[in-house]
C-alpha positions as CSV (number, residue, x, y, z in Angstrom):
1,X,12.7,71.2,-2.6
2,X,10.0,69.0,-2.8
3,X,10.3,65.6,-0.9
4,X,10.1,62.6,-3.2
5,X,7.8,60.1,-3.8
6,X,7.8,56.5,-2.1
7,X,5.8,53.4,-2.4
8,X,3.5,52.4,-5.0
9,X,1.2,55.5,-6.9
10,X,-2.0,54.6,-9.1
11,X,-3.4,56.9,-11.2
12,X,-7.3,55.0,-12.5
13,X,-9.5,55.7,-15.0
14,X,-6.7,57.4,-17.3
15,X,-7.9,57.7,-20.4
16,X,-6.5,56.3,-23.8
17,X,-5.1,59.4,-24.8
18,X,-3.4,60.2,-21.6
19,X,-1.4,57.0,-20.6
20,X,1.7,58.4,-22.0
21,X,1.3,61.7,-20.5
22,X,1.1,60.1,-16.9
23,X,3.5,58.0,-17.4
24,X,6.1,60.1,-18.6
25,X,5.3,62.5,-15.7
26,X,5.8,59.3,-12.9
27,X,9.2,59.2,-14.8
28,X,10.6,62.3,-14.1
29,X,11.0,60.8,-10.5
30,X,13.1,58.3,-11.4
31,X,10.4,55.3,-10.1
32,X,11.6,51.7,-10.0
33,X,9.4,50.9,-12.7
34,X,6.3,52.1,-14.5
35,X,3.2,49.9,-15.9
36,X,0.1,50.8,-17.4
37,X,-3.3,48.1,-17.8
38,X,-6.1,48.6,-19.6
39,X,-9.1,48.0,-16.8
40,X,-12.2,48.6,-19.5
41,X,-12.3,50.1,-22.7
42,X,-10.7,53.2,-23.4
43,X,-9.6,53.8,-19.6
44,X,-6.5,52.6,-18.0
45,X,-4.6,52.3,-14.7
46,X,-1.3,53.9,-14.7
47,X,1.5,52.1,-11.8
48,X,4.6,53.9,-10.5
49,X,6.9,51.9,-8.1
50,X,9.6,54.1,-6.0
51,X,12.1,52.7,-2.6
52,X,9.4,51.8,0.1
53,X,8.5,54.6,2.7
54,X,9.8,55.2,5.9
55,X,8.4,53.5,8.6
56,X,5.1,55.3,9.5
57,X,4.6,56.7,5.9
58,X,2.0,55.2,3.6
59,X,3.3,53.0,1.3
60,X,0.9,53.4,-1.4
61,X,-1.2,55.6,-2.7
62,X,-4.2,56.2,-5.6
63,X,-6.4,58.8,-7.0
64,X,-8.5,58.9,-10.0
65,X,-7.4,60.9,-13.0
66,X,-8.9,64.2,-13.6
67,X,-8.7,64.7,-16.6
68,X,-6.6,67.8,-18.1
């Protein structure tokens, strides 16, 4: 079973036509909440917030999107 995720995730430079797509995929783990802000024209920053991490985890975490 695959463990969870804690913290706070951000997924940058999302494009326009895949906010929804990354969003609805932070939801299917049940995050606290889920935000999305536009950062330039056309890309976006996608925010999932989950329980905080254990002590000695880290507590957030970001990557680009990929596309796909």
């Amino acid at each position: 079973m695959a463990k969870s995720p804690c913290g706070t995730w951000k997924v940058t430079d999302v494009p326009t036509d895949k906010v929804q797509q990354v969003m609805a995929d932070f939801r299917l783990d049940n995050p606290k909440t889920v935000t999305k802000d536009e950062v330039s024209e056309g890309k976006w920053t996608v925010t999932a917030v989950f329980e905080d991490c254990p002590p000695g985890e880290a507590n957030e975490t970001e990557q680009s999107h990929s596309g796909g």
